[in-house]
C-alpha positions as a LaTeX table, in Angstrom:
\begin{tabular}{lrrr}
\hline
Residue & $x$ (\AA) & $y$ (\AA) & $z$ (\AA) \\
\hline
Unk1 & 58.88 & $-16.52$ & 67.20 \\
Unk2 & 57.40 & $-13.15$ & 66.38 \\
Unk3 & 60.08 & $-12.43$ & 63.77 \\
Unk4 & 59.65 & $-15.92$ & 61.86 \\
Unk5 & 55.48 & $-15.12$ & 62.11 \\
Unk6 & 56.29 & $-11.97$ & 60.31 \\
Unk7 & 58.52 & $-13.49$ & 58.02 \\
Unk8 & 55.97 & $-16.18$ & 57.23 \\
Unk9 & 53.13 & $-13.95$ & 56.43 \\
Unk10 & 55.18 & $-11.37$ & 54.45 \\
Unk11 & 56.42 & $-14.48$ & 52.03 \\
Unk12 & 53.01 & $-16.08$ & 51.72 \\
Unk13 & 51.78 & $-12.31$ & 51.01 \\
Unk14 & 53.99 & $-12.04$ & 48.09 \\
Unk15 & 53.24 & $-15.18$ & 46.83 \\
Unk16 & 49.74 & $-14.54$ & 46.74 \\
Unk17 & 51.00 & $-11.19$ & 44.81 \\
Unk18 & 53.11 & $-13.20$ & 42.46 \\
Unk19 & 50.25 & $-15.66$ & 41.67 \\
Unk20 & 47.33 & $-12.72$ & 41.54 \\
Unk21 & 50.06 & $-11.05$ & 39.20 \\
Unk22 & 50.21 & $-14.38$ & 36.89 \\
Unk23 & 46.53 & $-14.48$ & 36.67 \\
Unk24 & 46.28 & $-11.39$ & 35.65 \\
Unk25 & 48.83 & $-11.03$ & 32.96 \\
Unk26 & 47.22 & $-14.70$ & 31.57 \\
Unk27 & 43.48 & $-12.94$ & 32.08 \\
Unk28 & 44.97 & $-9.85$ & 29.78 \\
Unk29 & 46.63 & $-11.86$ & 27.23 \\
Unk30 & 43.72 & $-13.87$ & 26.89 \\
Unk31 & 41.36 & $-10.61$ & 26.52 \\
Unk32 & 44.00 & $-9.66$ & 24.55 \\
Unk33 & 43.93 & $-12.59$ & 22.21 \\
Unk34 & 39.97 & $-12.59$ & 22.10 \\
Unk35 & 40.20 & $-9.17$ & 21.12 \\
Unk36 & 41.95 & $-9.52$ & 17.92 \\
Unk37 & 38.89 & $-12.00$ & 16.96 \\
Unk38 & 35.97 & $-9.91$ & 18.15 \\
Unk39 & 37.97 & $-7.19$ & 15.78 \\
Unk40 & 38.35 & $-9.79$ & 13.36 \\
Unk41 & 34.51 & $-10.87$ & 13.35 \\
Unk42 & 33.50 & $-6.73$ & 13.43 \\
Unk43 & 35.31 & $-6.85$ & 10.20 \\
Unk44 & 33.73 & $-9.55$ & 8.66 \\
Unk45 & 30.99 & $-8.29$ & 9.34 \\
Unk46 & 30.88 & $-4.52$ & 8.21 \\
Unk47 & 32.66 & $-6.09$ & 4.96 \\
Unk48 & 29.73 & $-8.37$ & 5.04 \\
Unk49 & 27.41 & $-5.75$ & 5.81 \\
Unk50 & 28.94 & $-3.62$ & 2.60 \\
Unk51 & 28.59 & $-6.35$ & 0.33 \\
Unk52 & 24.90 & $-6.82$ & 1.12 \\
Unk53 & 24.17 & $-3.30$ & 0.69 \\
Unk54 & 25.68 & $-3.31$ & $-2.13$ \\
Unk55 & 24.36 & $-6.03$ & $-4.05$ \\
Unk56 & 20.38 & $-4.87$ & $-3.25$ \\
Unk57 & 21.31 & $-1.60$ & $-4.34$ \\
Unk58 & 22.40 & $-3.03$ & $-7.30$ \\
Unk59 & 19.44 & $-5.52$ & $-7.65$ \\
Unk60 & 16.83 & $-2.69$ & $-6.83$ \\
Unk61 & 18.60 & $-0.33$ & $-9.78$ \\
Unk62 & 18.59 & $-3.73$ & $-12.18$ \\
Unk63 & 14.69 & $-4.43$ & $-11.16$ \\
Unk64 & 13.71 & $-1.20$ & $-12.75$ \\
Unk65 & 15.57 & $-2.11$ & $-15.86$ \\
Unk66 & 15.24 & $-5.88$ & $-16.36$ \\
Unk67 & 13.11 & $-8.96$ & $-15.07$ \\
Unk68 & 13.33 & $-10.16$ & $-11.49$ \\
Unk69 & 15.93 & $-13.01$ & $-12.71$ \\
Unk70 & 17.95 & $-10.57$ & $-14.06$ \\
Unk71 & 18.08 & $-8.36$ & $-11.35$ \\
Unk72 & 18.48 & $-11.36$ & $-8.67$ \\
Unk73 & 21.71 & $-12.00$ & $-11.24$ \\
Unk74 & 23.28 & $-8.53$ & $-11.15$ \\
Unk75 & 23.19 & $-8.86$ & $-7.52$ \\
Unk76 & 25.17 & $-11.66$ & $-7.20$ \\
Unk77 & 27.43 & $-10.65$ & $-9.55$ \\
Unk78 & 28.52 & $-7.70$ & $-7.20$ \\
Unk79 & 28.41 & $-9.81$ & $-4.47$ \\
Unk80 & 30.74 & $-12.10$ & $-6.17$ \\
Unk81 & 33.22 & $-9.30$ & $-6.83$ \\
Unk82 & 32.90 & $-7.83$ & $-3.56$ \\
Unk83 & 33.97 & $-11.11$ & $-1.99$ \\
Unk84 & 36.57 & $-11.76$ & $-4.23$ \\
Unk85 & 38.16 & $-8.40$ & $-3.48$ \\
Unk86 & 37.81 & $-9.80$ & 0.43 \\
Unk87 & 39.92 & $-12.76$ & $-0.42$ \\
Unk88 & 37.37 & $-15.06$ & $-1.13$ \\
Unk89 & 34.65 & $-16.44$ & $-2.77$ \\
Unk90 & 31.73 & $-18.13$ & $-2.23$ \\
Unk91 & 28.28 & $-17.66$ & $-3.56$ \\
Unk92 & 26.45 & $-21.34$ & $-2.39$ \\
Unk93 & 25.90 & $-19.34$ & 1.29 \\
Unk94 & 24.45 & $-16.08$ & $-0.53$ \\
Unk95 & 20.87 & $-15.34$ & $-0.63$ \\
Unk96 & 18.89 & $-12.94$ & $-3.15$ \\
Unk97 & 15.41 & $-12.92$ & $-2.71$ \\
Unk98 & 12.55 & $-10.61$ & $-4.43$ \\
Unk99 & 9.71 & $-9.46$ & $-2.76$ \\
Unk100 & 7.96 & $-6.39$ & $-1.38$ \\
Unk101 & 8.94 & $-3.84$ & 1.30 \\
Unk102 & 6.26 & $-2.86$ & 3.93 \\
Unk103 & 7.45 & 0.14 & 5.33 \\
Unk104 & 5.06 & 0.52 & 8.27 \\
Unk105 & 6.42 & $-2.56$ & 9.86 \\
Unk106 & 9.33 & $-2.55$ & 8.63 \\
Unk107 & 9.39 & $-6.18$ & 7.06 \\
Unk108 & 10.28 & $-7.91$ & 3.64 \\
Unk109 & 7.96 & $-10.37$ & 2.16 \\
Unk110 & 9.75 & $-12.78$ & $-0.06$ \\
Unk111 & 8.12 & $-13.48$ & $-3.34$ \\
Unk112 & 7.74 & $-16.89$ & $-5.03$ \\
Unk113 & 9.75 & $-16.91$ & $-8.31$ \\
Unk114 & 6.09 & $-17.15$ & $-10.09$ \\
Unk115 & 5.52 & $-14.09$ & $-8.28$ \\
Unk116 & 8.40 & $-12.27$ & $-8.95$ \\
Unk117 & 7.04 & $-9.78$ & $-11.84$ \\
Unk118 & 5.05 & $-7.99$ & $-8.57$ \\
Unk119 & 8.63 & $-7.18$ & $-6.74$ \\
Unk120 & 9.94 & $-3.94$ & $-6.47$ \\
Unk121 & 12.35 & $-5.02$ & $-3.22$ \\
Unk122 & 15.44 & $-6.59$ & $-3.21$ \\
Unk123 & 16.56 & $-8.60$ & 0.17 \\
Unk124 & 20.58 & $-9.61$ & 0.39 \\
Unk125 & 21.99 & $-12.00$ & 2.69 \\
Unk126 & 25.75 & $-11.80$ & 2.53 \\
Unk127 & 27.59 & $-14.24$ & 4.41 \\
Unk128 & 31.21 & $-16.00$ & 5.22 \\
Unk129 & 30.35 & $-19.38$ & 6.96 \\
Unk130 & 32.93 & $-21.13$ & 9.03 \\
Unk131 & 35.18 & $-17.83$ & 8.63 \\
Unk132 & 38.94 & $-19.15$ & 10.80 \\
Unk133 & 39.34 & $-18.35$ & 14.30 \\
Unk134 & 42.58 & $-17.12$ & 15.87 \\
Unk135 & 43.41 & $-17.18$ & 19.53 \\
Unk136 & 39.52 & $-18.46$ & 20.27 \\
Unk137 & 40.75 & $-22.04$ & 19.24 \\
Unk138 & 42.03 & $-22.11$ & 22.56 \\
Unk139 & 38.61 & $-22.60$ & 24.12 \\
Unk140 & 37.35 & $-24.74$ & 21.27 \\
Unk141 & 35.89 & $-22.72$ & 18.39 \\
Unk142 & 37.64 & $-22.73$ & 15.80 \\
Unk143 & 35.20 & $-21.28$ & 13.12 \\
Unk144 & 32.28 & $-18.79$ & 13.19 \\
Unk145 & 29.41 & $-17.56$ & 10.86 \\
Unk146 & 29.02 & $-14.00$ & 9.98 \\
Unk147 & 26.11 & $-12.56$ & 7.64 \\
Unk148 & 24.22 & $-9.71$ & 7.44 \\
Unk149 & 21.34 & $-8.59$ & 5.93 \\
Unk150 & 20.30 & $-5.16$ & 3.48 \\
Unk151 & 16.94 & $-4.42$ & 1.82 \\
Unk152 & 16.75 & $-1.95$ & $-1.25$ \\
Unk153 & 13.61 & $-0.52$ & $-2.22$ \\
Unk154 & 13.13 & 0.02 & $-6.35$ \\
Unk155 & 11.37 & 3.46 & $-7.08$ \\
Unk156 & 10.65 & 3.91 & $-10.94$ \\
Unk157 & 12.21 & 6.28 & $-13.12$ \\
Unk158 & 12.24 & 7.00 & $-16.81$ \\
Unk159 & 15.06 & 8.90 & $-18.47$ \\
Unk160 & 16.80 & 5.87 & $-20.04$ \\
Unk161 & 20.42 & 5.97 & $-20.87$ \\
Unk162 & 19.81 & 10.04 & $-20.85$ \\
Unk163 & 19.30 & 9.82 & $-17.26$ \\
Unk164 & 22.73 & 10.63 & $-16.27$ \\
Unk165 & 23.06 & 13.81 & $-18.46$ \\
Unk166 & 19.35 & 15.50 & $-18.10$ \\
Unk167 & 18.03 & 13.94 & $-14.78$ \\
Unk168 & 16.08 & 10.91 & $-13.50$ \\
Unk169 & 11.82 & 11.29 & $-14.21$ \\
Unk170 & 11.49 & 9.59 & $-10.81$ \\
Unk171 & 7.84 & 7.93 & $-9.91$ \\
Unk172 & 7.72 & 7.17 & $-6.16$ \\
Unk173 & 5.38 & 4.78 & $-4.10$ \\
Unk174 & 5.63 & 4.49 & $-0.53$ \\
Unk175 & 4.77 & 5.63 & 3.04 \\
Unk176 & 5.17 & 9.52 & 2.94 \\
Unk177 & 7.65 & 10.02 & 6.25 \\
Unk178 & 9.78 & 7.70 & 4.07 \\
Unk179 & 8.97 & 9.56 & 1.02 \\
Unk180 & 10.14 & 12.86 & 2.82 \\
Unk181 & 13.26 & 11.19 & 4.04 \\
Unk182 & 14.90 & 10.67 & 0.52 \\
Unk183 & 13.29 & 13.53 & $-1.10$ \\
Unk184 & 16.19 & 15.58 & $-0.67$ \\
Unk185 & 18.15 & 12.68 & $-2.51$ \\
Unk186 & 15.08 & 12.53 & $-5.57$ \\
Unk187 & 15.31 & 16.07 & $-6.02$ \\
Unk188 & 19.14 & 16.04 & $-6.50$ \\
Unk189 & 18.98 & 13.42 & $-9.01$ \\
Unk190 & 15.67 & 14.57 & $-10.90$ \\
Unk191 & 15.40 & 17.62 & $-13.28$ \\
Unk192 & 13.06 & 20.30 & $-12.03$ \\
Unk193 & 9.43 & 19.12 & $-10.99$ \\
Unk194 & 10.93 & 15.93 & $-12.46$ \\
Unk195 & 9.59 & 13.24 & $-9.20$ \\
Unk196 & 6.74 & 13.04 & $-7.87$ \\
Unk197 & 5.19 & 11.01 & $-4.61$ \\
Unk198 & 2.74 & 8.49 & $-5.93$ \\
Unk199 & 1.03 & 7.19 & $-3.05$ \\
Unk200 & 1.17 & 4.36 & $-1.09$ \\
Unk201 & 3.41 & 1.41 & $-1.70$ \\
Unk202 & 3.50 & 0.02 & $-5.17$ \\
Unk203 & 1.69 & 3.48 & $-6.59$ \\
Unk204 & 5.15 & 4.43 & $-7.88$ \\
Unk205 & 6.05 & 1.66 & $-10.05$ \\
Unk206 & 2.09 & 1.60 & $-11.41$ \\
Unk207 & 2.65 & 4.75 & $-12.84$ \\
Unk208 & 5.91 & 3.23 & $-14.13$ \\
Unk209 & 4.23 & 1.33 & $-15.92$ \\
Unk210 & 1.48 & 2.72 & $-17.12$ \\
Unk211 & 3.71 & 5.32 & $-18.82$ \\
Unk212 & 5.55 & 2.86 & $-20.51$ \\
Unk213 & 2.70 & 1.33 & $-22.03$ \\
Unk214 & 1.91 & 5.02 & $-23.53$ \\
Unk215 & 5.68 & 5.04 & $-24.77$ \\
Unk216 & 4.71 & 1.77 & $-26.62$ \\
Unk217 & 1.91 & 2.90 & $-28.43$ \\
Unk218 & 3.87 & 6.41 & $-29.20$ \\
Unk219 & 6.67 & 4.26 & $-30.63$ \\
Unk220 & 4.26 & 2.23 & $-32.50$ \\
Unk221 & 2.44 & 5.45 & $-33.95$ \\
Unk222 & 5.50 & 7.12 & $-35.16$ \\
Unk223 & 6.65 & 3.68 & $-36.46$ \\
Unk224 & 3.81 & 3.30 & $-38.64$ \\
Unk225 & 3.78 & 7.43 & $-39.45$ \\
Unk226 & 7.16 & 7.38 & $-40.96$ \\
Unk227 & 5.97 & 3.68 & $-42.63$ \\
Unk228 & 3.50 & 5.55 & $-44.39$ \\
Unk229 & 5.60 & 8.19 & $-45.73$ \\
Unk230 & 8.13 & 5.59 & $-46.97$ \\
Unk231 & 5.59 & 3.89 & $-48.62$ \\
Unk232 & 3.91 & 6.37 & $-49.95$ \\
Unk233 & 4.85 & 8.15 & $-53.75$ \\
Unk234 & 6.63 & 10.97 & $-52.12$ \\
Unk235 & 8.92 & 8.66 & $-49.60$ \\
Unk236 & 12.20 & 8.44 & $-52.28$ \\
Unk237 & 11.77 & 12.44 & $-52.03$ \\
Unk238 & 11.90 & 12.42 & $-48.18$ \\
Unk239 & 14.40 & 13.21 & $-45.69$ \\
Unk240 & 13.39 & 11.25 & $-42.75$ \\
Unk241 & 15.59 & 13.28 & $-40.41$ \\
Unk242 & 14.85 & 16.26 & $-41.80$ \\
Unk243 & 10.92 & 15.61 & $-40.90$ \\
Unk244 & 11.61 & 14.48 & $-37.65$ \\
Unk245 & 13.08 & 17.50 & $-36.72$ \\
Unk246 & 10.29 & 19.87 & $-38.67$ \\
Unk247 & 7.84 & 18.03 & $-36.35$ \\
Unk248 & 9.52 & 19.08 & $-33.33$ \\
Unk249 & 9.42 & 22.66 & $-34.31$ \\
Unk250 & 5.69 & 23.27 & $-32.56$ \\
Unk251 & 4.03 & 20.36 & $-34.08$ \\
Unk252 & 1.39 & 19.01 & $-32.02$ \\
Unk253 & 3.36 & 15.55 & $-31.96$ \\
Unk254 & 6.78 & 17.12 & $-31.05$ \\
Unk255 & 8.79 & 14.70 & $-28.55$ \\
Unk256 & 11.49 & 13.80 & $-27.00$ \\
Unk257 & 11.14 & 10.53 & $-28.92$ \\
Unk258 & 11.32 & 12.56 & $-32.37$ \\
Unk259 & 15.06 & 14.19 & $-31.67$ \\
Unk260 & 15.97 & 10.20 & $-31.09$ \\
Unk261 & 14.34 & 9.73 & $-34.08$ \\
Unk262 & 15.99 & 12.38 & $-35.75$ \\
Unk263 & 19.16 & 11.30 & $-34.89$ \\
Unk264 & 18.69 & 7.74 & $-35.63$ \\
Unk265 & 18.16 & 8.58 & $-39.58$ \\
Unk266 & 21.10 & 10.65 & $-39.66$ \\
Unk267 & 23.20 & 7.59 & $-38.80$ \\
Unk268 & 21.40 & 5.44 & $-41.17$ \\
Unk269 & 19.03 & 7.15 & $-43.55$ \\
Unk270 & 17.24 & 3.84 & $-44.44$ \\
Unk271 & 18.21 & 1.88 & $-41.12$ \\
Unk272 & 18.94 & $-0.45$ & $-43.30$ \\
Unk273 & 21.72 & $-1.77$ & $-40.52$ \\
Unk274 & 18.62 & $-2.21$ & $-38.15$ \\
Unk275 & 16.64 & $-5.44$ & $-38.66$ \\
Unk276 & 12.77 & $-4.89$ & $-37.60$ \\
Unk277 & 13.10 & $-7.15$ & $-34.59$ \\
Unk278 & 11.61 & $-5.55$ & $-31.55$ \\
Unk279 & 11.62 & $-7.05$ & $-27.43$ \\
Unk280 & 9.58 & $-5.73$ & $-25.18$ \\
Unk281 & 10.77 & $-5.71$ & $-21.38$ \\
Unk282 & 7.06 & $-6.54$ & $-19.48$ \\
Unk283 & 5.50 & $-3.03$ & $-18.83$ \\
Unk284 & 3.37 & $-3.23$ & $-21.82$ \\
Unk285 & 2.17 & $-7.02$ & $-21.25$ \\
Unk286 & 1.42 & $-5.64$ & $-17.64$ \\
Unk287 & $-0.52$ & $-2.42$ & $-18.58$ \\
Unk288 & $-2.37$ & $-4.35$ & $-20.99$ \\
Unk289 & $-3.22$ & $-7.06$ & $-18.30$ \\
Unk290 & $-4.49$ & $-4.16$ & $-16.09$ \\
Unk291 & $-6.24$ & $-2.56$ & $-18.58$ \\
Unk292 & $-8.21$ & $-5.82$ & $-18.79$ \\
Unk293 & $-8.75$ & $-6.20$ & $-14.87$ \\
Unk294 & $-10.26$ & $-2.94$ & $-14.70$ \\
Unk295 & $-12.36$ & $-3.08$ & $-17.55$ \\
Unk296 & $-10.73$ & $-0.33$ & $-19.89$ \\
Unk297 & $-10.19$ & $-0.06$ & $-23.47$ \\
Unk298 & $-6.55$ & 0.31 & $-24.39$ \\
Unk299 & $-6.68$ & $-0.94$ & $-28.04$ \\
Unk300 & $-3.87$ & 1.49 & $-28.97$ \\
Unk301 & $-1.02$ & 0.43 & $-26.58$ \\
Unk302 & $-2.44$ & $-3.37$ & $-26.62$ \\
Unk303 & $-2.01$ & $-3.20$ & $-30.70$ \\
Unk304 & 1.74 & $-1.91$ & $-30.25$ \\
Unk305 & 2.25 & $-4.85$ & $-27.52$ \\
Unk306 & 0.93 & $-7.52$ & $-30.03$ \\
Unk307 & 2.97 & $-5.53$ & $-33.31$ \\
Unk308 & 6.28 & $-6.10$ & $-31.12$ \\
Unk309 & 5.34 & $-9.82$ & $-30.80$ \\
Unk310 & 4.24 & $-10.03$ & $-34.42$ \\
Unk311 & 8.11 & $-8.17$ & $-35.15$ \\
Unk312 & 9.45 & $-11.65$ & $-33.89$ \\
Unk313 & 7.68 & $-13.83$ & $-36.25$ \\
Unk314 & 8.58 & $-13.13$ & $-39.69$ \\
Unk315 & 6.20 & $-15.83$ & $-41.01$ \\
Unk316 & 3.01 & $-15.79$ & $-39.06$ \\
Unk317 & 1.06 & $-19.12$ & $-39.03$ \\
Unk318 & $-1.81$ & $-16.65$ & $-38.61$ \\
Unk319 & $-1.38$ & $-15.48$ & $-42.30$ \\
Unk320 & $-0.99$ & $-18.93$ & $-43.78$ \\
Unk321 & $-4.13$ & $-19.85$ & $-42.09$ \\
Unk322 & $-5.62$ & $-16.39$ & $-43.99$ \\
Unk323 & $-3.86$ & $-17.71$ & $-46.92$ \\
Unk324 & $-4.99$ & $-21.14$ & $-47.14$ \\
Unk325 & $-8.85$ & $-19.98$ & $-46.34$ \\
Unk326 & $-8.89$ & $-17.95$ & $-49.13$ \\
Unk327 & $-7.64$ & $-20.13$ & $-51.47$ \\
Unk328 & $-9.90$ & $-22.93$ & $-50.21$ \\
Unk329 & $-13.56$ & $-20.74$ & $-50.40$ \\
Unk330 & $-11.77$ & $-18.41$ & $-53.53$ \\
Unk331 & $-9.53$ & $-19.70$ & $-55.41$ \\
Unk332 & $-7.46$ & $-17.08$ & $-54.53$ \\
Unk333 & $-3.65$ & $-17.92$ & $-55.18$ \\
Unk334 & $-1.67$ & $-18.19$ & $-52.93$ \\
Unk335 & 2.70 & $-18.43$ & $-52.72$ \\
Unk336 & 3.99 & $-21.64$ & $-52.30$ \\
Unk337 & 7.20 & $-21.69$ & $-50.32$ \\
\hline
\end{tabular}
């Protein structure tokens, strides 16, 4: 009786081995199998994570060159490729939003679109919605969402397409600690004592401005200077190039703008190629706006503004109204069309 006690006890003891040893291999392929998608979602995710960084970095560099709209469309446009190279594409779940970065508390304050012209941040949502399941479709889900989020933060900087070769004139705005942080970067990219810490948030891209509404009215001056000289009896005599660069030989209006200049009428003595049509990209309109908030005179860089707008309209309604009034109190003749 003892023996078949034993005997009894030893089977049900390996059965209870057998079983414990069935659960366990299931439990392990099933971590197994759960594995491969939490490896699969980690990633999605770091490939979402790249394209979001990605495309704000791209929107911030695009904000300091064009409007908000065209920033908000380079950044989907890298987006777009970046998903493509994942294997798909799908922009309907993306999100690019401008707005400003408060750097104390960390957040990101979406702009409305009407707004958008007072952005300097760029906020990315990258996402794959209902992104397949593997071995999870065993318990029931069969999809999941993944998206992630990235914030870039414009600084301005002037160098135009000359940036690359000489150096990035960087202005930056900002809390200092963050300043401090990516100074190391600003003084790799800048020439020497070429950045310079602003003040607080929004400080950087003021000065921005503000120097590009000088630019304006130095464009418009040497505009009208060499206007003047072509006009004048002595302009069929003139080398234009050839006075550019005599004014940047310690002339009190030597510039960086006159070697351009310089160059320019060696391609095309006459620029007759070049057809007097001149954009402007929104720093003057804004300097000019501020210069009317605060009260100061700025007729030089508002007169280049309004010259640029005047370069779009080559038949003012202005003038015929000139026209027409002196004709009417006159007599003066005036040219039919």
């Amino acid at each position: 009786m003892k023996r078949m006690v034993n005997l009894n006890f030893r089977l049900r003891r390996r059965g209870a081995v057998v079983v414990l040893t069935a659960i366990s291999i299931v439990t392990l392929l099933i971590c197994a199998s759960l594995a491969v998608d939490v490896g699969y979602i980690c990633a999605l995710t770091a490939e979402q994570q790249n394209t979001a960084d990605a495309g704000s970095l791209a929107g911030a560099i695009a904000l300091q060159q064009e409007d908000s709209e065209g920033a908000r469309e380079r950044a989907l446009k890298i987006i777009a490729r970046n998903q493509k190279s994942q294997g798909f594409l799908s922009l309907k779940d993306q999100i690019v939003e401008i707005g400003i970065w408060d750097s104390v508390s960390q957040t990101f304050t979406a702009l409305d679109q009407t707004e958008w012209g007072n952005g300097f941040a760029v906020r990315v949502r990258a996402a794959r919605n209902e992104a397949p399941l593997f071995f999870a479709r065993l318990i029931g889900h069969h999809t999941t969402d993944v998206w992630r989020d990235a914030v870039a933060v414009g600084s301005r900087s002037c160098g135009g397409i000359w940036g690359l070769k000489v150096g990035y004139c960087t202005m930056v705005g900002g809390e200092r600690g963050d300043f401090e942080h990516i100074e190391p970067l600003l003084k790799t990219l800048a020439p020497k004592d070429g950045y310079l810490y602003c003040g607080p948030t929004g400080a950087g891209h003021f000065v921005k401005m503000v120097h590009n509404g000088i630019e304006y009215a130095l464009m418009e001056a040497y505009g009208e200077g060499f206007e003047i000289l072509k006009a004048s009896p002595y302009g069929e005599h003139l080398n234009f190039s050839q006075v550019a660069h005599l004014w940047n030989q310690g002339s009190v209006v030597r510039s960086w703008l006159l070697e351009l200049l310089e160059d320019a009428f060696k391609k095309d003595p006459e620029l007759a190629s070049i057809e007097g049509y001149v954009e402007d990209s929104g720093e003057g309109r804004w300097t000019v706006q501020q210069a009317v908030d605060s009260g100061v005179s700025a007729t030089a860089i508002a007169h280049a503004l309004f010259k640029r707008f005047q370069s779009r309209q080559p038949d003012l309604f202005s003038d015929k109204v000139l026209a027409a009034l002196r004709n009417e109190f006159g007599g003066h003749a005036v040219k039919k069309t």
